[in-house]
N, CA, C and O atoms as a CHARMM CRD file, in Angstrom:
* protein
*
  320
    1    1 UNK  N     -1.33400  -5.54600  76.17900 PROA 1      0.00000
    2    1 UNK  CA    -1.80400  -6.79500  75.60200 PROA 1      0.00000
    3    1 UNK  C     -0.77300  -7.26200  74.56700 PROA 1      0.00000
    4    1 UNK  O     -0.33200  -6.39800  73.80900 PROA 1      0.00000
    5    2 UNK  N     -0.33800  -8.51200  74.44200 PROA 2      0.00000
    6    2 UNK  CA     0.51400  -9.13000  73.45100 PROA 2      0.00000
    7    2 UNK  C     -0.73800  -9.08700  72.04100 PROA 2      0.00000
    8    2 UNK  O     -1.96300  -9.06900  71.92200 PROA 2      0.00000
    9    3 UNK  N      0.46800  -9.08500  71.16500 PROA 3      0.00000
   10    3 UNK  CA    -0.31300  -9.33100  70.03500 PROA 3      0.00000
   11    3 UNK  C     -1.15600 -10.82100  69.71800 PROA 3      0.00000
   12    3 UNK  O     -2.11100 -10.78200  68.94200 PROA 3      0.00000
   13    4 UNK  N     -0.79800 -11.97800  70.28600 PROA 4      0.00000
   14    4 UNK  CA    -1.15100 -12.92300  70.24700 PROA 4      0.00000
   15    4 UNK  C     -2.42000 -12.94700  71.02700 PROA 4      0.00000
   16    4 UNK  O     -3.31100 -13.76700  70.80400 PROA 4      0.00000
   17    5 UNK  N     -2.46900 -12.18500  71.79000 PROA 5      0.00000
   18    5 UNK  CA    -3.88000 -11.95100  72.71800 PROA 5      0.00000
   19    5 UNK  C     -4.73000 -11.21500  71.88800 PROA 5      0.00000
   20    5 UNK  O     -5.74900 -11.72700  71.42200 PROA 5      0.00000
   21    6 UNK  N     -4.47600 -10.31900  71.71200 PROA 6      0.00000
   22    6 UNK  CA    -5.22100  -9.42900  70.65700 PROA 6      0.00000
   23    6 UNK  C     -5.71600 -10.20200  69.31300 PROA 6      0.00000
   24    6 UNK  O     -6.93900 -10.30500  69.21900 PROA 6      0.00000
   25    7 UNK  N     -5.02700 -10.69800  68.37700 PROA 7      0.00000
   26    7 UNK  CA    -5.11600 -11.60000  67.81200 PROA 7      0.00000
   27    7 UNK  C     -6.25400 -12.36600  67.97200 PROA 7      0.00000
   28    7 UNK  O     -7.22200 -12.08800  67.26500 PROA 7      0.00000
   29    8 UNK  N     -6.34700 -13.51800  68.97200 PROA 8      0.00000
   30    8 UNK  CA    -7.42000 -14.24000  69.71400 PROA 8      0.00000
   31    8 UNK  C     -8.46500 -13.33500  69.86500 PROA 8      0.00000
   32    8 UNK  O     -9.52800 -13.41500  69.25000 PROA 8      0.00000
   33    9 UNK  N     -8.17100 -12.45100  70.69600 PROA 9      0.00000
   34    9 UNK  CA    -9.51900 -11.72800  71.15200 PROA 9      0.00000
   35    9 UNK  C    -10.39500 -11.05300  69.66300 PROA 9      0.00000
   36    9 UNK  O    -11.60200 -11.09400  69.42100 PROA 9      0.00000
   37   10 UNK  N     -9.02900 -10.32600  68.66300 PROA 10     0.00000
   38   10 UNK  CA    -9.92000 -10.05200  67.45200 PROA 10     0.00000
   39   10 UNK  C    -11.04900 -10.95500  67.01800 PROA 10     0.00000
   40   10 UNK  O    -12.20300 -10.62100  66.75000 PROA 10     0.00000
   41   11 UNK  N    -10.23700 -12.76500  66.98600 PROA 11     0.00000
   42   11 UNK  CA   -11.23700 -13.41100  66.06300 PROA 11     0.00000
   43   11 UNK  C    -12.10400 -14.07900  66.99800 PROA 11     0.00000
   44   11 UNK  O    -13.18500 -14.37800  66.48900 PROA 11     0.00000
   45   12 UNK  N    -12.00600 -14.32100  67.88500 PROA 12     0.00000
   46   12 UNK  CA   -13.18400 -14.26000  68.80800 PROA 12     0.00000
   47   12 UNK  C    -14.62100 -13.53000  68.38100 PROA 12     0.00000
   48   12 UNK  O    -15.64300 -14.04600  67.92900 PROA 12     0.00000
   49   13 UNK  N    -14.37600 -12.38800  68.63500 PROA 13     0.00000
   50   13 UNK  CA   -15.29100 -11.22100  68.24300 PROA 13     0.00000
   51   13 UNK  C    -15.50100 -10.88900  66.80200 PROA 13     0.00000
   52   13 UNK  O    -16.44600 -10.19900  66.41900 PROA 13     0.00000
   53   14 UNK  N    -14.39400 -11.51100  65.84100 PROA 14     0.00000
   54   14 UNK  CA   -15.36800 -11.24500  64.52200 PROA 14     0.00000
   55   14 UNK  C    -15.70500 -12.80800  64.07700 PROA 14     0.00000
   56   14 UNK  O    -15.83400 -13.03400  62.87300 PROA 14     0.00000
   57   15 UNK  N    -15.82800 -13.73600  64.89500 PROA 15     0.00000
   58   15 UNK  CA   -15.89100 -15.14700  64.35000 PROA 15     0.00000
   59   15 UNK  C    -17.73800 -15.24800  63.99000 PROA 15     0.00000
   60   15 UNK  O    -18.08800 -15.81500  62.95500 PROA 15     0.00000
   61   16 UNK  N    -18.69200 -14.70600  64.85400 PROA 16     0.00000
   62   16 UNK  CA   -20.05500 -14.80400  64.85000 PROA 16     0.00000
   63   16 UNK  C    -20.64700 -13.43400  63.68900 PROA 16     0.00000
   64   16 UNK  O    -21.86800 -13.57600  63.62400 PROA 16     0.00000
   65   17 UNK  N    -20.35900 -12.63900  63.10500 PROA 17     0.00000
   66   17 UNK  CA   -20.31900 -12.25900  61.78800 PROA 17     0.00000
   67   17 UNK  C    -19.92300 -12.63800  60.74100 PROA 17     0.00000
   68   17 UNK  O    -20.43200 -12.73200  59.62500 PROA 17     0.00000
   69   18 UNK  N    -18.87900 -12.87800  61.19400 PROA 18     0.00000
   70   18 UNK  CA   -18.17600 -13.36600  59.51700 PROA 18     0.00000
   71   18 UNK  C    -19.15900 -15.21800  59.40400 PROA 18     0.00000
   72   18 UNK  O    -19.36200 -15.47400  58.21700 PROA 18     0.00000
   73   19 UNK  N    -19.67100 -16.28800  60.30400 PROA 19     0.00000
   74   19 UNK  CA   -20.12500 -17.38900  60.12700 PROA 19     0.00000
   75   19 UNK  C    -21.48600 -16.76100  60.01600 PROA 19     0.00000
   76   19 UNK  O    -22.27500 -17.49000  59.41400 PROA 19     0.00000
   77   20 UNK  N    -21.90700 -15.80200  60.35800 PROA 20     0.00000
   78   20 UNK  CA   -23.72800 -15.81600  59.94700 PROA 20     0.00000
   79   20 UNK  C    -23.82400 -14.99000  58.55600 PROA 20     0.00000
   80   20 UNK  O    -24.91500 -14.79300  58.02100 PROA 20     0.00000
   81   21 UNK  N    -22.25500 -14.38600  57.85200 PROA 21     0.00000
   82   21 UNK  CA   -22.69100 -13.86700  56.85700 PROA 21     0.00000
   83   21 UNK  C    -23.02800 -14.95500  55.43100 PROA 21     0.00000
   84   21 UNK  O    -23.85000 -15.09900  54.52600 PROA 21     0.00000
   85   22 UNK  N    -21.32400 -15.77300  56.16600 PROA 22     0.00000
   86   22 UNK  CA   -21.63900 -16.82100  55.33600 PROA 22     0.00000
   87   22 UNK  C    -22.80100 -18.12100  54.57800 PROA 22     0.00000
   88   22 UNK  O    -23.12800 -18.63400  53.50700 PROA 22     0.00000
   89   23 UNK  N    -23.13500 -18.13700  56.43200 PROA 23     0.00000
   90   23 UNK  CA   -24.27600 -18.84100  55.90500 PROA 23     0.00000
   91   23 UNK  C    -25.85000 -18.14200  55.79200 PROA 23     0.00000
   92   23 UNK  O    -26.89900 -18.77400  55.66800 PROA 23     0.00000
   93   24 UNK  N    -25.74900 -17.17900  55.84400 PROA 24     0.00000
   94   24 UNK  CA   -26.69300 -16.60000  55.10000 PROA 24     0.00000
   95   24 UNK  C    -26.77000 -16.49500  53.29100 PROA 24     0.00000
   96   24 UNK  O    -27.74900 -16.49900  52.54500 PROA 24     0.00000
   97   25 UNK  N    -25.28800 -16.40500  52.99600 PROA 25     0.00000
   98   25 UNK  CA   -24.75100 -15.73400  51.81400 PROA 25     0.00000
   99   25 UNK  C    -25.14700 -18.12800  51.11600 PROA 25     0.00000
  100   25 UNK  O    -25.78500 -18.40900  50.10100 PROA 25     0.00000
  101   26 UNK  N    -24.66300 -18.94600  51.85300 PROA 26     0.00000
  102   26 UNK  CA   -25.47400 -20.30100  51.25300 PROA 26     0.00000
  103   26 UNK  C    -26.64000 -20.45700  51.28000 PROA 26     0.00000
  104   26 UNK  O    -27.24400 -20.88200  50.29600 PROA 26     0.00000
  105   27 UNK  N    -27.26700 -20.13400  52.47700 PROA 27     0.00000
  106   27 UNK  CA   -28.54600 -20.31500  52.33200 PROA 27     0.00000
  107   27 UNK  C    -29.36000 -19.42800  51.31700 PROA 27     0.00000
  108   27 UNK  O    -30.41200 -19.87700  50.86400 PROA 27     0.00000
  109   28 UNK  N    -28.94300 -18.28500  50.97800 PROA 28     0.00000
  110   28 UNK  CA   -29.62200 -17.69600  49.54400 PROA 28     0.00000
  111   28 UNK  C    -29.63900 -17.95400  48.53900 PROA 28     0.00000
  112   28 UNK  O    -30.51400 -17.65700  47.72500 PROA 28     0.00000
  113   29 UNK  N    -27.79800 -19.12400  48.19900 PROA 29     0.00000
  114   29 UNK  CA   -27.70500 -19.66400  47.37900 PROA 29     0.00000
  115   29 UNK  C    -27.84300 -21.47000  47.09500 PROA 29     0.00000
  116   29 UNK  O    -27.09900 -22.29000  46.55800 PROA 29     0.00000
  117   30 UNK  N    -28.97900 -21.53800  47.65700 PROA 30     0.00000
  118   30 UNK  CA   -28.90300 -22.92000  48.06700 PROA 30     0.00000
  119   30 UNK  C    -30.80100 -23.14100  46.79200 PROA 30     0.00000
  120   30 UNK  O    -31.10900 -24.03600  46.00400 PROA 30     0.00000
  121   31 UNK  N    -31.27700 -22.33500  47.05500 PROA 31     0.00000
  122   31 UNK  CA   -32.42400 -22.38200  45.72000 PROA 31     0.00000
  123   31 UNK  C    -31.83000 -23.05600  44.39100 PROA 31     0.00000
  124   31 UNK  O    -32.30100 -24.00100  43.75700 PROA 31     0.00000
  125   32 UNK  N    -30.70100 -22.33300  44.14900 PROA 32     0.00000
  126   32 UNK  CA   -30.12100 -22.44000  42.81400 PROA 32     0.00000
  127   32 UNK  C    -29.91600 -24.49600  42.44600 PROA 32     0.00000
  128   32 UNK  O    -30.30500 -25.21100  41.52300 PROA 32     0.00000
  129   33 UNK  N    -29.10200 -24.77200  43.75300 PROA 33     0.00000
  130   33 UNK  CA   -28.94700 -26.09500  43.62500 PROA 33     0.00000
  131   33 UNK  C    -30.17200 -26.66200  43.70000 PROA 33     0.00000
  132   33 UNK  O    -30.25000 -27.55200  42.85300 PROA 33     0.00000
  133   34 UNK  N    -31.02600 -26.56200  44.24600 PROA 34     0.00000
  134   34 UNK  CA   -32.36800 -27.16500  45.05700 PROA 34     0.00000
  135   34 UNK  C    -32.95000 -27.34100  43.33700 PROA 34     0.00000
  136   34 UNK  O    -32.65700 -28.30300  42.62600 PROA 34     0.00000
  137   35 UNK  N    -33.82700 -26.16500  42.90600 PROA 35     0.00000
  138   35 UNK  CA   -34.66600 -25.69200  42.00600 PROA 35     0.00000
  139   35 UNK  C    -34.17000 -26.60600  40.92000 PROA 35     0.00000
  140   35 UNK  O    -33.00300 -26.91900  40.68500 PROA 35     0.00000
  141   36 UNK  N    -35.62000 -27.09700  40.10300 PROA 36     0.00000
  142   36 UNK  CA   -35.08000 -27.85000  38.85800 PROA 36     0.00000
  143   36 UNK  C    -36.14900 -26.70400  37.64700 PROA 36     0.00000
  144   36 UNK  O    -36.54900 -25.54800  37.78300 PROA 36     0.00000
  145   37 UNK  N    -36.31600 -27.81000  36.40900 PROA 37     0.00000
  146   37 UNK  CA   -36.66300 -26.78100  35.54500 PROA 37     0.00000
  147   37 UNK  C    -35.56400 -26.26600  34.77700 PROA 37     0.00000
  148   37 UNK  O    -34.38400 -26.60100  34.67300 PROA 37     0.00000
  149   38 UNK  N    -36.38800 -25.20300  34.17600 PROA 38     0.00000
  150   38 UNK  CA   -35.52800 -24.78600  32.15000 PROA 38     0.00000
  151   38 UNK  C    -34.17300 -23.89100  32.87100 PROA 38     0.00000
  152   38 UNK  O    -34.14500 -22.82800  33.49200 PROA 38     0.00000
  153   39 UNK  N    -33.15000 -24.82000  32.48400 PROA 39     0.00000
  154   39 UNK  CA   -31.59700 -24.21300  32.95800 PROA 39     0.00000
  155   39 UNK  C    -30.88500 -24.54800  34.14400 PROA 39     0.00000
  156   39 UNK  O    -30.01400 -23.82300  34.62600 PROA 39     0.00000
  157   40 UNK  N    -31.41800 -26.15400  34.84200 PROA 40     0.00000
  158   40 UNK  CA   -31.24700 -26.07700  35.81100 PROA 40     0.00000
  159   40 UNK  C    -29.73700 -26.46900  35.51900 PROA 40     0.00000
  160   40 UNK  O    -28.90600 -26.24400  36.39900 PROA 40     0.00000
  161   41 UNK  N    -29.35100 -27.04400  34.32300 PROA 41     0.00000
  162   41 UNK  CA   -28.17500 -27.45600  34.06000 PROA 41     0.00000
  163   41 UNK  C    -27.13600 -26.45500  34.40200 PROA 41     0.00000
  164   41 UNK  O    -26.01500 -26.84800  34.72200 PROA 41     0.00000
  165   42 UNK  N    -27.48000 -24.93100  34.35200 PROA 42     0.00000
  166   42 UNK  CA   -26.61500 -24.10200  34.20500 PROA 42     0.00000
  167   42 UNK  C    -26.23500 -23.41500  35.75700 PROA 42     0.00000
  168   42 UNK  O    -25.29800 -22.80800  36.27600 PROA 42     0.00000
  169   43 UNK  N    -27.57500 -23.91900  36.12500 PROA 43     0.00000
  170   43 UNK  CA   -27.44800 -22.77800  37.75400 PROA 43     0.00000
  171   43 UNK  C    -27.16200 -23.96300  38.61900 PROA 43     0.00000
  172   43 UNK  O    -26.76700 -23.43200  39.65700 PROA 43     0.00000
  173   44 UNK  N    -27.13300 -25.09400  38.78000 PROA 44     0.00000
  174   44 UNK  CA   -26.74400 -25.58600  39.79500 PROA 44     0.00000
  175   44 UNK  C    -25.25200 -25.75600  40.00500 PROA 44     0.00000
  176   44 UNK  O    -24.78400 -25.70200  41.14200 PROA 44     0.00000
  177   45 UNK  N    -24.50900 -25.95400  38.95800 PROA 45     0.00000
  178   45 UNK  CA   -23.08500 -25.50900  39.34600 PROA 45     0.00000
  179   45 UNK  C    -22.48000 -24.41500  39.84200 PROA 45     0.00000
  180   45 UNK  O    -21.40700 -24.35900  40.44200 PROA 45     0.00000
  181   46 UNK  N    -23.43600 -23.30200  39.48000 PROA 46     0.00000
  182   46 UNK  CA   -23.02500 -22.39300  40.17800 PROA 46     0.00000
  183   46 UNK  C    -23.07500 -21.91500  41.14500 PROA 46     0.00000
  184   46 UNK  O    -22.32900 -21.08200  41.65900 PROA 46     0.00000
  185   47 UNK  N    -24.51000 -22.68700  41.72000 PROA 47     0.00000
  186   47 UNK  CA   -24.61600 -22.91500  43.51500 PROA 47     0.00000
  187   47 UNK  C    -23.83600 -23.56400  44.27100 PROA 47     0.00000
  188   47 UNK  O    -23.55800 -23.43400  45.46300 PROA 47     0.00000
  189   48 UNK  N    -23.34300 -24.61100  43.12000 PROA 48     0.00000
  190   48 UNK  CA   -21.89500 -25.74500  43.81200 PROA 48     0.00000
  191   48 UNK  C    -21.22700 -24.77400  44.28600 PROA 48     0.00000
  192   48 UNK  O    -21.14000 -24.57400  45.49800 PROA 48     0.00000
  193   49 UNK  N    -20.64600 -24.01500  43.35800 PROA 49     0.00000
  194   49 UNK  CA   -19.52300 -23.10900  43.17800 PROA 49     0.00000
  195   49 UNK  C    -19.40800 -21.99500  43.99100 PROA 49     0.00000
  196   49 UNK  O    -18.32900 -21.67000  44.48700 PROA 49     0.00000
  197   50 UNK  N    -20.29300 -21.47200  44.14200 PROA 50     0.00000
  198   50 UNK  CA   -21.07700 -20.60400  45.27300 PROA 50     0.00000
  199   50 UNK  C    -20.73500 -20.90600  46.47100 PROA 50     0.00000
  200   50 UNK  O    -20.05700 -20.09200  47.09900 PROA 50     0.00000
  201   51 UNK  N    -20.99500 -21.74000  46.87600 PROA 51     0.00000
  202   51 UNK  CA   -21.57300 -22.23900  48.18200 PROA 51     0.00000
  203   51 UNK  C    -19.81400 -23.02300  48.45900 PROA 51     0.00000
  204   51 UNK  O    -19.19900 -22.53900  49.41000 PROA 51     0.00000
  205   52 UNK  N    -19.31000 -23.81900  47.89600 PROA 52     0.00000
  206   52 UNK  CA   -17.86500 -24.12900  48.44200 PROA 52     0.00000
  207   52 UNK  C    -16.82200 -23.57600  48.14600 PROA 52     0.00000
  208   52 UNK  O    -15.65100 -23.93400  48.27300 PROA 52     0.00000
  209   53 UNK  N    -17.60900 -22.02900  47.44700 PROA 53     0.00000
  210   53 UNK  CA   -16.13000 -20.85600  47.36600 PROA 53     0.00000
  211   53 UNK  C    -16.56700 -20.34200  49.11600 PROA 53     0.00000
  212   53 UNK  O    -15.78900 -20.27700  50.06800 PROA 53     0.00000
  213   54 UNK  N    -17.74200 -20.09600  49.10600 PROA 54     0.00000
  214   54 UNK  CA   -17.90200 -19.58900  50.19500 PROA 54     0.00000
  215   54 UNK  C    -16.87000 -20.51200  51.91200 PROA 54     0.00000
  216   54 UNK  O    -15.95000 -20.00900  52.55800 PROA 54     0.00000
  217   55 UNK  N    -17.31800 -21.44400  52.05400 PROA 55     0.00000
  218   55 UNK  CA   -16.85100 -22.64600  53.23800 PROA 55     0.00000
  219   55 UNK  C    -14.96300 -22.40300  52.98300 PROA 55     0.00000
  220   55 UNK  O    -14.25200 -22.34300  53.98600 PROA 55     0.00000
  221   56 UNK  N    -14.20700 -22.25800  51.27000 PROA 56     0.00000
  222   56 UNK  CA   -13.01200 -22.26300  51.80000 PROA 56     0.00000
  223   56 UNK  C    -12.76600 -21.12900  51.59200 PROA 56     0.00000
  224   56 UNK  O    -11.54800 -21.03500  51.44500 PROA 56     0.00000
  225   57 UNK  N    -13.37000 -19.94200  51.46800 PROA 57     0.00000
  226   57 UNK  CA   -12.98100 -18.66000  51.98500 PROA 57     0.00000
  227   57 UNK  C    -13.07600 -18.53300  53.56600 PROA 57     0.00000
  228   57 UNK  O    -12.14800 -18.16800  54.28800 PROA 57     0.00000
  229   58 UNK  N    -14.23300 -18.86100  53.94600 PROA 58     0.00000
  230   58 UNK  CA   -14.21300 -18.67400  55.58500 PROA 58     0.00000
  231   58 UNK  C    -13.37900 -19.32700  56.10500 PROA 58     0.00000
  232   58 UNK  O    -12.88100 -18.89300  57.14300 PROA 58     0.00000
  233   59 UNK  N    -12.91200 -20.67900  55.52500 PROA 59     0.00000
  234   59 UNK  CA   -11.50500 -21.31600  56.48600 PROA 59     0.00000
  235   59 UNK  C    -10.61200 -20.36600  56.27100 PROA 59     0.00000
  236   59 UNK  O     -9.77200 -20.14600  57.14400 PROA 59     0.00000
  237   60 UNK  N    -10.61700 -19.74800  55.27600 PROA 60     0.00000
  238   60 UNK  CA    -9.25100 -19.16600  55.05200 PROA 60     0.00000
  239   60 UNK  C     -9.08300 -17.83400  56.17600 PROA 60     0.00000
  240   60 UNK  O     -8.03800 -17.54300  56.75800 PROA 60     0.00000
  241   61 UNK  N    -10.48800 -17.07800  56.31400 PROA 61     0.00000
  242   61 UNK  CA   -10.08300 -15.95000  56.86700 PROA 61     0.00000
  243   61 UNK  C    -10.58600 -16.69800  58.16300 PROA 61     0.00000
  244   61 UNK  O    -11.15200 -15.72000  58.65100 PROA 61     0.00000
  245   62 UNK  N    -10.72500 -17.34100  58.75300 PROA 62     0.00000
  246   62 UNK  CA   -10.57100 -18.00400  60.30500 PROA 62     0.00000
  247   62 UNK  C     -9.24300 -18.49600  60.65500 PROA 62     0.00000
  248   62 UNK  O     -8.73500 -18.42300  61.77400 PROA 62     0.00000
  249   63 UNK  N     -8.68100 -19.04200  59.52700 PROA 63     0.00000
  250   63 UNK  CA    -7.58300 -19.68700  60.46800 PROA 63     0.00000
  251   63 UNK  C     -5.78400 -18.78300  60.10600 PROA 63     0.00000
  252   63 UNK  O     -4.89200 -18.29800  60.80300 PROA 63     0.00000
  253   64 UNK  N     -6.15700 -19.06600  57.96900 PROA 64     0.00000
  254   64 UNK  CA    -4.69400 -17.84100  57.23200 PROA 64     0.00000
  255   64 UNK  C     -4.11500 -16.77200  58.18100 PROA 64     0.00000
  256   64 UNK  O     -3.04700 -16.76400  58.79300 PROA 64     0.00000
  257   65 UNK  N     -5.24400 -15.76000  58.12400 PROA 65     0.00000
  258   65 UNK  CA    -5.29400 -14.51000  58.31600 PROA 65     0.00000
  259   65 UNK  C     -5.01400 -14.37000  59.16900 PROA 65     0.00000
  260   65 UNK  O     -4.35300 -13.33400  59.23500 PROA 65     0.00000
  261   66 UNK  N     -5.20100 -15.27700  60.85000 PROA 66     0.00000
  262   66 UNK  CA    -4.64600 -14.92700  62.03100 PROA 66     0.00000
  263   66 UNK  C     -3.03700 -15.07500  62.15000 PROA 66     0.00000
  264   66 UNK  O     -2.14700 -14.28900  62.47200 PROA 66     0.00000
  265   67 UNK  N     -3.06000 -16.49200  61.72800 PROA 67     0.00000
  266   67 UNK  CA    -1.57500 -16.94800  61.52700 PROA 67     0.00000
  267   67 UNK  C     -0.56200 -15.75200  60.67500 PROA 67     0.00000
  268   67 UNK  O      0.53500 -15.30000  61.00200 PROA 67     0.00000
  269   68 UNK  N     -1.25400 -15.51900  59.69900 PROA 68     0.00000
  270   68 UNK  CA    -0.54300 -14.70600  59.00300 PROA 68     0.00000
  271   68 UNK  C     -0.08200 -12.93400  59.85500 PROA 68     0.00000
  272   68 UNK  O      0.71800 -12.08400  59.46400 PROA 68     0.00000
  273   69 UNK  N     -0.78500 -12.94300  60.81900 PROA 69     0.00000
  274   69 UNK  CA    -0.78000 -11.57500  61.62000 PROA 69     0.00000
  275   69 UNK  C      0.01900 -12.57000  62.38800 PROA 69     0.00000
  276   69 UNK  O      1.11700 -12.38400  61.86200 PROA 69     0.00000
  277   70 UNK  N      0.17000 -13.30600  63.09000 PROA 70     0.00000
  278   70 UNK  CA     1.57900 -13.94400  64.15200 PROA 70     0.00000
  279   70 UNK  C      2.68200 -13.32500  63.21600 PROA 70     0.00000
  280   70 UNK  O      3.37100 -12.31100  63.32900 PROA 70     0.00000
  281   71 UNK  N      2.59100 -14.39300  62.16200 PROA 71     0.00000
  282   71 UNK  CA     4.22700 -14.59500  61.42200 PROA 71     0.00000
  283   71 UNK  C      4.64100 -13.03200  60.96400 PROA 71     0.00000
  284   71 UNK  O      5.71300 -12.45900  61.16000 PROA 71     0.00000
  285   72 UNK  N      3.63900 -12.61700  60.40300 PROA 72     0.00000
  286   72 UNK  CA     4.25700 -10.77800  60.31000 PROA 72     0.00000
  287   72 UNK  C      4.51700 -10.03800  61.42600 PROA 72     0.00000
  288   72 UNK  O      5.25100  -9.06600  61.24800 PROA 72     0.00000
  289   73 UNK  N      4.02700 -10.28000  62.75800 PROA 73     0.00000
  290   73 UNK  CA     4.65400  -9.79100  63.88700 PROA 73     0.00000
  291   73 UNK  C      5.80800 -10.27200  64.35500 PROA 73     0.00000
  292   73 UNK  O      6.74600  -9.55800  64.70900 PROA 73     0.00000
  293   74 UNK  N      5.79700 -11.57400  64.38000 PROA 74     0.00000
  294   74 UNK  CA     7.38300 -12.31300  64.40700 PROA 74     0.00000
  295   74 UNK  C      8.25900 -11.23400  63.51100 PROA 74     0.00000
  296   74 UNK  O      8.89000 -10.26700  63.93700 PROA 74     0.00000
  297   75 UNK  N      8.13800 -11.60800  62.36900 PROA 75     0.00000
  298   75 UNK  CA     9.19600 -10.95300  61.73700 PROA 75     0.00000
  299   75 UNK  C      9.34800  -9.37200  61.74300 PROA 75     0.00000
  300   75 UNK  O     10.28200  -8.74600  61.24300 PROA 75     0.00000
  301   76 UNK  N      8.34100  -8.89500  62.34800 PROA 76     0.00000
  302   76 UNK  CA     8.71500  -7.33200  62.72800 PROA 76     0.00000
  303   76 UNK  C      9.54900  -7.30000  63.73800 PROA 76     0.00000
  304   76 UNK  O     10.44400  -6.45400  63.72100 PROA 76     0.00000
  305   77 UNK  N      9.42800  -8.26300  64.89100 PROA 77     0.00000
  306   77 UNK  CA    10.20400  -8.27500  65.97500 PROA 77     0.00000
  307   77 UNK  C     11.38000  -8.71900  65.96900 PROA 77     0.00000
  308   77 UNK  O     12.07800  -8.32200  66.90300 PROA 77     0.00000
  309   78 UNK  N     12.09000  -9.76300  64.86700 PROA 78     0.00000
  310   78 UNK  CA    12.89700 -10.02600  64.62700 PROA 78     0.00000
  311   78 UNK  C     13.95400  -8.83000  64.28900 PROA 78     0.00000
  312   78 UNK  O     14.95400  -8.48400  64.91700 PROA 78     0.00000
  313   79 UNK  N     13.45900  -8.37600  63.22100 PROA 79     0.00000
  314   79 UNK  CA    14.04400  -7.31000  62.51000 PROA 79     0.00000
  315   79 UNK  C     14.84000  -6.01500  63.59700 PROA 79     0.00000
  316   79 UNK  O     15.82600  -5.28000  63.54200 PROA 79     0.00000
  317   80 UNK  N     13.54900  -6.35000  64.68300 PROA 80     0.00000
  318   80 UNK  CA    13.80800  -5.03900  65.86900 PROA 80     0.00000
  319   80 UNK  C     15.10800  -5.35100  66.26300 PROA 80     0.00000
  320   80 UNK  O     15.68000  -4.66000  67.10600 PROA 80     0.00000
């Protein structure tokens, strides 16, 4: 198997974990924004914060992380 196959096939297979952890991991934090009441001043930013650290972490390890396994194999092969 090429690494580029492998690659694919990895995130294939970890793409439906890593998206149901996430949105599990918003939807727990989605009260915080929702909920009003004593402090809501304080917790709803942090559901902001929460919740769209979460969305550009998962871009990151969906799309970075693969790319980033190409370009380090490139350059291993180069080197060869």
């Amino acid at each position: 198997m090429t690494p580029r196959d492998a690659i694919r096939e990895a995130c294939l297979l970890r793409l439906r974990p890593i998206v149901m952890t996430t949105f599990a991991t918003a939807l727990g934090a989605l009260p915080l924004i929702l909920m009003g009441g004593y402090g809501e001043e304080l917790r709803q930013p942090l559901g902001i914060a929460l919740i769209g650290g979460l969305l550009v972490s998962q871009a990151q390890t969906m799309f970075t992380t693969p790319a980033l396994y190409v370009v380090v194999g490139r350059l291993i092969g180069w080197r060869r």
